[in-house]
C-alpha positions as CSV (number, residue, x, y, z in Angstrom):
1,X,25.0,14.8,-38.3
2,X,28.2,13.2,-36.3
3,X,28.3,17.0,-34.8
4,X,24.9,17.4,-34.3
5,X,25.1,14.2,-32.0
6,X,28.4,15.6,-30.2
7,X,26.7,18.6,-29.4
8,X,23.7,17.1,-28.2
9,X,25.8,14.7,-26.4
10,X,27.4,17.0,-24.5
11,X,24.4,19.5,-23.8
12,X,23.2,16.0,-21.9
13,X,26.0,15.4,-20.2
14,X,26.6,19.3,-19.1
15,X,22.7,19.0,-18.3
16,X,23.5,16.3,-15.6
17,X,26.8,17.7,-14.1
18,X,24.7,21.0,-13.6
19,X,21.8,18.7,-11.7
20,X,24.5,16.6,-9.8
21,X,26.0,20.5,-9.0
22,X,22.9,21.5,-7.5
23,X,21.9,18.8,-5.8
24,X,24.9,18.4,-3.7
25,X,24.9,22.2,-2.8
26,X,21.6,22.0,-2.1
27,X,22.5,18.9,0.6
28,X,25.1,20.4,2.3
29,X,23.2,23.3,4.0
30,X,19.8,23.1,5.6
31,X,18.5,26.7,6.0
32,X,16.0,27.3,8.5
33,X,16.5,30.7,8.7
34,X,13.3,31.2,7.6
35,X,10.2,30.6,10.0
36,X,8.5,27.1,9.3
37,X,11.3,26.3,7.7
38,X,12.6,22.1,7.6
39,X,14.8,20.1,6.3
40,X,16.6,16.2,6.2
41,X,19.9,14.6,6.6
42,X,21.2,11.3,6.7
43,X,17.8,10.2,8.0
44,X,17.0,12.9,10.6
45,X,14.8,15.6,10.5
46,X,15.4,19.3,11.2
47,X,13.0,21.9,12.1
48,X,13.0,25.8,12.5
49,X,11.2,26.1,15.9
50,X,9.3,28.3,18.4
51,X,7.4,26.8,20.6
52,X,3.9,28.0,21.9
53,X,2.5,29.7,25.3
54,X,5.0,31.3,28.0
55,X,8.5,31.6,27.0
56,X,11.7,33.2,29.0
57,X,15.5,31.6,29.9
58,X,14.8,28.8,32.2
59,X,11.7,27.3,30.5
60,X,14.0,24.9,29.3
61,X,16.0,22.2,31.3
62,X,19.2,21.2,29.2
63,X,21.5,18.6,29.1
64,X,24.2,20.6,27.6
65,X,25.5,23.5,27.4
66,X,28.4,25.0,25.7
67,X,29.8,28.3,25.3
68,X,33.1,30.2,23.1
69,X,33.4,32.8,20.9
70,X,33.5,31.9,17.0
71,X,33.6,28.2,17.2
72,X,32.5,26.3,20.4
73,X,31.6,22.4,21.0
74,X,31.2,20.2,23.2
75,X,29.3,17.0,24.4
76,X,27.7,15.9,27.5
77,X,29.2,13.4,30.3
78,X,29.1,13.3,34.0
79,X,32.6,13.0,34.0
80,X,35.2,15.4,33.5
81,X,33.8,18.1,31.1
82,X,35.8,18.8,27.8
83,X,36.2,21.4,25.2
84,X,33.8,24.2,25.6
85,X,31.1,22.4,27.3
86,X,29.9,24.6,30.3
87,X,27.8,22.5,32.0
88,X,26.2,18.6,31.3
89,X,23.7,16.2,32.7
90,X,23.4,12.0,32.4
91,X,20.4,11.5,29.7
92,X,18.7,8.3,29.9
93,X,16.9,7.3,26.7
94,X,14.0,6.7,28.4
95,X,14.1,10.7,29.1
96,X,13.9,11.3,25.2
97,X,10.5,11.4,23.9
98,X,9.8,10.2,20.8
99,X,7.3,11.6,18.2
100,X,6.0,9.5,14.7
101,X,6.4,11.2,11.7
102,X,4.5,9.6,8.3
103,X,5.1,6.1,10.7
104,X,8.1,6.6,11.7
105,X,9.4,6.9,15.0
106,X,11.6,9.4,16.2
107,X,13.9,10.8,19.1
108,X,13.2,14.5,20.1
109,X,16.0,16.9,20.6
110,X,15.4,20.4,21.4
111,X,18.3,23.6,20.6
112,X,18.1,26.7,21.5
113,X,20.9,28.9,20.3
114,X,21.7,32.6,22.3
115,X,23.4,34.8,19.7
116,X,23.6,39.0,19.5
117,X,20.8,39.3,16.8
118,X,20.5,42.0,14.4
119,X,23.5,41.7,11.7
120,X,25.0,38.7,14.0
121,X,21.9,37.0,14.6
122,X,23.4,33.9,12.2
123,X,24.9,30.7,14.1
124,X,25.7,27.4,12.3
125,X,25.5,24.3,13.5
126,X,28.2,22.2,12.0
127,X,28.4,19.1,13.2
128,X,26.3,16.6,15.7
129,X,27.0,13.2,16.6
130,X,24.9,11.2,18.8
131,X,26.0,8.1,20.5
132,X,24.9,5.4,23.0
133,X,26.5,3.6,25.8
134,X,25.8,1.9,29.3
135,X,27.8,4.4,31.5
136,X,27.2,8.1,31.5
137,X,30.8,9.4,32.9
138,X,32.6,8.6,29.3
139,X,35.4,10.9,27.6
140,X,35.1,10.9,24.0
141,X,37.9,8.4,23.3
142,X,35.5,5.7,25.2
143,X,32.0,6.7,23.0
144,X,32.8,4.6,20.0
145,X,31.2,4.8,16.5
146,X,28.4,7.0,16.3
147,X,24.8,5.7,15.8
148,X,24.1,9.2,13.8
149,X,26.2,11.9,12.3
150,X,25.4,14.8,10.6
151,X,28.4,14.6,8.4
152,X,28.2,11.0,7.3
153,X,28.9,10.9,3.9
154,X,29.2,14.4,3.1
155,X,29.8,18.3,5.0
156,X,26.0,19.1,6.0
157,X,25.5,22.0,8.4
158,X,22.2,23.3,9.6
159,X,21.9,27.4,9.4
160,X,19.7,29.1,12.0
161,X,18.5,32.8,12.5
162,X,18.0,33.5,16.4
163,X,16.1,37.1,15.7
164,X,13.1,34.5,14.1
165,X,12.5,33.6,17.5
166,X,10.6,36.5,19.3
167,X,10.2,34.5,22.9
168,X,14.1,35.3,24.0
169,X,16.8,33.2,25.1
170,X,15.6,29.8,27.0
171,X,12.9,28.6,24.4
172,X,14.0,27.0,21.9
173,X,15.2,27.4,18.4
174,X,15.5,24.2,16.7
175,X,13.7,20.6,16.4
176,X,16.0,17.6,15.8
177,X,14.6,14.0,15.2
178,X,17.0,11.1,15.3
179,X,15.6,7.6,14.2
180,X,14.2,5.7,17.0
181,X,15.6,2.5,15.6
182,X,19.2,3.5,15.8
183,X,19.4,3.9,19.5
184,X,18.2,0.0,20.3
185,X,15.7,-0.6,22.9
186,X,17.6,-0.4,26.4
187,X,15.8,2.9,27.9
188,X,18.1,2.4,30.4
189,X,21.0,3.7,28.0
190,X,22.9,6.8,28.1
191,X,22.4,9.2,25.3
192,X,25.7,11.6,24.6
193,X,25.0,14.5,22.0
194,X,28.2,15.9,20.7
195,X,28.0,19.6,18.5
196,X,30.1,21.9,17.0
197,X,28.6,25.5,16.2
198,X,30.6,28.3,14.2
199,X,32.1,26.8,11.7
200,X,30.4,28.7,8.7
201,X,28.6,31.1,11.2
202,X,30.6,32.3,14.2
203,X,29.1,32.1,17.8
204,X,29.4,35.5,19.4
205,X,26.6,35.1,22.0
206,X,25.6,33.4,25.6
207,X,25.3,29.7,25.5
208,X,23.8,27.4,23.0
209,X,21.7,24.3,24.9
210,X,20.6,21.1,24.0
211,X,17.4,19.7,25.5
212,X,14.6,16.9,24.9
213,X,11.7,17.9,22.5
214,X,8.4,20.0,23.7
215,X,4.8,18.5,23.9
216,X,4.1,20.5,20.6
217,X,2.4,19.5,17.5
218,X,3.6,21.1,14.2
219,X,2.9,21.0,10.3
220,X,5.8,21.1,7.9
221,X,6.9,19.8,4.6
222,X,9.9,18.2,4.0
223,X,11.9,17.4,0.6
224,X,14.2,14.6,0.6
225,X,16.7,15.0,-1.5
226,X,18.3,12.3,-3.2
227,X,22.1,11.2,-2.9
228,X,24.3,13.1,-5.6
229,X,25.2,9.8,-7.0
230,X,21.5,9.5,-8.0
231,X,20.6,9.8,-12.2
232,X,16.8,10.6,-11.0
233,X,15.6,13.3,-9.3
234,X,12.7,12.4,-6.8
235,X,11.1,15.6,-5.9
236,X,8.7,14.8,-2.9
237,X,6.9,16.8,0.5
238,X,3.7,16.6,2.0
239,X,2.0,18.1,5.0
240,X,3.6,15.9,7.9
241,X,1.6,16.3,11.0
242,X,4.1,15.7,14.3
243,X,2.6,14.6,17.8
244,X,3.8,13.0,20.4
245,X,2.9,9.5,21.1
246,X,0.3,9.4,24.7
């Protein structure tokens, strides 16, 4: 009986390891390299993207862009440009539209990523970090903590296929939404959006460009997924409707 229980015992406890196993894989990538495809971290949502109606390179307006080959980053200031970052404009957060999800309010980011396609059509993005400040000429040593990171907590990384897109280069290829809350209520504020691409996927393309979100409205369904430290799994989704507030 005593090994019976032992056995059983550890079946359970090899049971859970497995679960905590998969959970955490499954947290650390977000793959929209499929179309319609969505996903969550640390609070923000991700969506595989393209938008509707005319497309072409210059559609667009960005607020950064950044260019290297195999891994390139960079954030946006009006002062002296660092690391990879080819070009960069002053955002105001009253220049970020925001868009309610299930209640929630959000801040809408647009990417739209210019790789080869075909067998190198695959770009991460490996880090973002999103801060808030009263000037807009800061380095990086002057932004401070954060108010979100992709990493927090863990090594998350969004995946993204540019050959899903069929519209070309100056469309768009991603939907970010960042918590309203966490950027306070002075829409006088300067929003700086630091990423990091190539990490996991090399860049090998033109430049990748950051944005504010579209006037689109889209359907998805996302699946939180619970912290690995978690002993119950909360399986969840539903069709979200997105639309921008009049």
């Amino acid at each position: 009986m005593k090994t019976i229980l032992h056995h059983r015992r550890s079946e359970i406890l090899l049971g859970i390891s497995l679960l905590f196993l998969s959970v955490q894989v499954s947290a650390d990538v977000i793959d929209l390299t499929t179309a319609g495809a969505d996903g969550s971290a640390n609070g923000a949502l991700f969506f595989q993207f393209e938008p509707a109606g005319s497309t072409g390179t210059g559609r667009i307006d960005p607020f950064l862009r950044i260019q290297a080959s195999g891994i390139e980053q960079g954030y946006n200031t009006t002062g002296t440009p660092e690391y990879d970052t080819k070009d960069a404009q002053a955002l105001a957060l009253a220049d970020v539209p925001s868009t309610q999800v299930d209640g929630i309010m959000y801040r809408e980011f647009l990417l739209d990523v210019n790789e080869p396609g075909g067998n190198k059509s695959l770009i991460s993005l490996d880090q973002v970090k999103i801060y808030v400040a009263s000037q807009s000429n800061l380095d990086d040593s002057q932004l401070g903590v954060p108010i979100y990171n992709l990493d927090a907590g863990t090594n998350n990384r969004v995946l993204l296929d540019v050959s899903l897109v069929s519209s070309g280069s100056g469309a768009g290829d991603m939907l970010m939404l960042i918590p309203s809350s966490l950027f306070g209520t002075n829409e006088e504020s300067y929003v700086y959006l630091f990423a990091r691409f190539g990490d996991n996927q090399s860049t090998e393309g033109g430049f990748e460009e950051w944005s504010v979100g579209h006037d689109q409205t889209i359907s998805c369904t996302i699946l939180e997924v619970p912290e690995p430290a978690t002993l119950t799994l909360l399986a969840g989704g539903g069709l979200l409707f997105l639309r921008r507030r009049a």
